[in-house]
N, C-alpha and C positions, 0 to 999 in steps of 0.2 A: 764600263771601260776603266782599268785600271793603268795608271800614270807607274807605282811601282811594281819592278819585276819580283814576286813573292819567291823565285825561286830563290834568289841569295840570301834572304832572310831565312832566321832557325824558326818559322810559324807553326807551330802546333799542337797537339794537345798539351796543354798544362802551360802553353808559354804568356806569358804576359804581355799586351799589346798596348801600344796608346795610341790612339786617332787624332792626333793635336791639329785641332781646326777642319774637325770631317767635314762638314759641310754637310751633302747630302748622304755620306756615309759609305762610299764605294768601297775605301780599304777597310772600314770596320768593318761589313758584311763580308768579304773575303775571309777576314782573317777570323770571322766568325765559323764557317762555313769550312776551317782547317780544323779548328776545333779548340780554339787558344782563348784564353778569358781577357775582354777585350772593355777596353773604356774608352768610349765618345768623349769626346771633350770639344766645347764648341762655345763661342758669347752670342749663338743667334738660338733662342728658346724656340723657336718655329723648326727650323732646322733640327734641334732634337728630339723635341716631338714627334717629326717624320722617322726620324732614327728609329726613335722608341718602338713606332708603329711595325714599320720594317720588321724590327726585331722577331715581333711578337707574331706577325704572319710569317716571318720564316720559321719561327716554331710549331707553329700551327700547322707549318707543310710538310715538318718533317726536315729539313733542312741544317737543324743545328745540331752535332756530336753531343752525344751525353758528356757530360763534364765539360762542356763549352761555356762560357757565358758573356753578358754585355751587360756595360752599365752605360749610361749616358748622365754627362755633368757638364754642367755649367763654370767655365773658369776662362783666367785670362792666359796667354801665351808665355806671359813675363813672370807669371808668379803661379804657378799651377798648388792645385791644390792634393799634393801628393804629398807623401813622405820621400827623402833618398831612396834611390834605389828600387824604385819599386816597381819599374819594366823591364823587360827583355829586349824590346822591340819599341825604339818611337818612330812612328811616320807623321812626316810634319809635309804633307801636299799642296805645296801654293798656297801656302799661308805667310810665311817670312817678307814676302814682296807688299804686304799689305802690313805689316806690323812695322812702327816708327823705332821702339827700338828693338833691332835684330838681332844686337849682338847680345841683349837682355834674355830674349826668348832661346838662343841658342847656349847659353848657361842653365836654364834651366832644362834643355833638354839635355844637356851633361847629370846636373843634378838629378835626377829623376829614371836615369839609365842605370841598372846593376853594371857592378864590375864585367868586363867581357860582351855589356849589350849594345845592341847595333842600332843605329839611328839611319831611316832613308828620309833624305829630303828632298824634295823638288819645288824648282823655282821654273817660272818662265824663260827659256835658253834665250839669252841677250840679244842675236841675230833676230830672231820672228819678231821680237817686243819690240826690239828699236823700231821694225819699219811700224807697227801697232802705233808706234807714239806719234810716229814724223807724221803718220797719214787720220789723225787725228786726234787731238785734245779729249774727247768725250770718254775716250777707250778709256783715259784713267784718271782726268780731272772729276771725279765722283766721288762721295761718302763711303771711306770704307775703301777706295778704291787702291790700284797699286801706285806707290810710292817711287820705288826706285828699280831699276833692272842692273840683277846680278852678273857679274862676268864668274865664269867657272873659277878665275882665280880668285875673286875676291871672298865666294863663297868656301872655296876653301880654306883659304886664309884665318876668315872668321870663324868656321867650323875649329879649326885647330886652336885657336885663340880661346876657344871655350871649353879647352880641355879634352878633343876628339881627338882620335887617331882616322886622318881622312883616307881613303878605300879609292874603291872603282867607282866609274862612273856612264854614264850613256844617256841619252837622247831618245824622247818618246813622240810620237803624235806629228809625225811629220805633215801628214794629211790634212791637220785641221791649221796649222799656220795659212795656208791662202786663204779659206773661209774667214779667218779674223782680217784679214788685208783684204779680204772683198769687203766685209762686216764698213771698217775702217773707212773705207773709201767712198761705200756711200750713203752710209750711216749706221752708225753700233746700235741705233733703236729702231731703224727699218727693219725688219723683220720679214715686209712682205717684197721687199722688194726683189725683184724675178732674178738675181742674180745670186743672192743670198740663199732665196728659197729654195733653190735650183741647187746650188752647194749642199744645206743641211740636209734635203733628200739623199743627196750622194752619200753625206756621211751617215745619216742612219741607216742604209744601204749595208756600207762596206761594217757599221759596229754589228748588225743582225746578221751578217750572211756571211762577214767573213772570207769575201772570196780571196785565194791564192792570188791573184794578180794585183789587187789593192796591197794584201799584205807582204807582198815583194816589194811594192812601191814603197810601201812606208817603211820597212825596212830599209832600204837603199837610201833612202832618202833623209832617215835619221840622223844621222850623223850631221848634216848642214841643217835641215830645214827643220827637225824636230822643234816642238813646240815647247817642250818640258825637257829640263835640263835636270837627271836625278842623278845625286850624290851617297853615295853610303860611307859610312863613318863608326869609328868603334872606339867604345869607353873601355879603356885601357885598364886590367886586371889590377887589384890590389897589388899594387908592390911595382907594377909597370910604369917607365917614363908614357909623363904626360902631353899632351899634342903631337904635330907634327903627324906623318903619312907613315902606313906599315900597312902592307899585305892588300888585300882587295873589300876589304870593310865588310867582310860577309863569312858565316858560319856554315856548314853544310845542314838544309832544312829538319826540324827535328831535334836539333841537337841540344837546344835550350833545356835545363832544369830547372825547377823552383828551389830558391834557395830562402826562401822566407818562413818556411812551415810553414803557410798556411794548409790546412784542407784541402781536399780535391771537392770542390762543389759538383753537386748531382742534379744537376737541373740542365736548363738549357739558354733559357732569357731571365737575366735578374736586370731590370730598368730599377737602379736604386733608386734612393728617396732625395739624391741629389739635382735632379730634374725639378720631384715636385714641388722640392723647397721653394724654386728660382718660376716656377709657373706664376705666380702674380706678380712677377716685376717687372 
């Protein structure tokens, strides 16, 4: 289930990706599977190790473009461990809501963006989160847990404060906001209880089958009830004014070049040695 629309992104062969905060890796495997050379970055070593795994059985299946690749690395959101410049594409998915400082991690995904490249970010849309909070404490008083809920302006605001040029925007996942407000209500660690269970059915339902009638709901119903609030934003060309909004923060797909010389690597899965370094800590 992907939170960003890959279509306004430039994703593809040869384009440079970063996965900031994959978690379990949904948009890195997407953008693996376009064919763009992609790097996990993540502070939960479990979590990339899953990545890694992924990786390597999508190769295995046949699944990855020659001249694709993936590394998975261990860093923090505030201080990545990149040179300038050195993506095309950042996706930062529901990670900013859990980081203390935001407007930290959002300079560095300036810093880290080539001239011209596009950053999608998504937070949790303020409406769904507020009622998550009011209907209970557990939902985010936890380790690691979310800190604060963004309003669309305020994340623009800061987007633009970190040197973006802020784009279009939309509303994902309408469908799973009541599930968290059932979750909420009669417990975020119940799990079995027949109301929840009963919900998560539906939703694995409507992610495996897809039917037209769910996907008209959530449709329709984005706009208020979406659950993910994605923002696109663009690092303004050498010589271009800085911040502030222009155009709809998006390239037509494909369009991305490398402009670093590197190589075109011939493989499929490169799990660097940034992983194994960070394996015993």
């Amino acid at each position: 289930m992907l939170t960003v629309d890959f279509s306004r992104l430039p994703v593809g062969p040869g384009c440079r990706v970063l996965d900031l905060g994959c978690g379990a890796g949904r948009h890195a495997f997407e953008a693996l599977r376009r064919g763009a050379q992609v790097v996990a970055l993540d502070l939960d070593l479990g979590e990339l190790r899953s990545v890694a795994a992924m990786v390597a059985a999508m190769q295995e299946a046949g699944e990855v473009p020659p001249g694709a690749s993936a590394e998975c690395a261990a860093g923090d959101a505030t201080a990545m461990p990149f040179p300038d410049g050195r993506f095309d594409v950042v996706i930062a998915s529901e990670i900013l809501e859990h980081v203390p400082a935001d407007q930290a991690a959002m300079r560095e995904i300036t810093r880290v963006l080539a001239p011209g490249g596009i950053a999608a970010v998504t937070v949790p849309a303020w409406l769904p989160e507020r009622v998550c909070w009011r209907l209970s404490d557990d939902y985010h008083n936890v380790p690691g847990g979310h800190i604060r809920i963004f309003t669309r302006r305020e994340l623009e605001t800061k987007l633009a404060a970190a040197g973006l040029a802020v784009g279009g925007h939309h509303h994902a996942h309408a469908l799973h906001s009541p599930y968290w407000w059932v979750k909420c209500a009669v417990g975020v660690h119940d799990d079995d209880h027949p109301l929840a269970r009963a919900y998560h059915r539906l939703l694995v339902w409507d992610i495996m089958s897809a039917p037209r009638v769910t996907r008209l709901a959530d449709r329709a119903l984005n706009p208020v009830l979406g659950k993910s609030l994605i923002i696109y934003a663009t690092k303004p060309a050498a010589g271009a004014s800085k911040g502030g909004r222009r155009g709809r923060g998006s390239r037509r797909a494909g369009s991305a070049s490398r402009s670093d010389g590197e190589p075109e690597r011939n493989g499929s899965a490169n799990i660097t040695g940034n992983l194994d370094a960070h394996a015993g800590a």
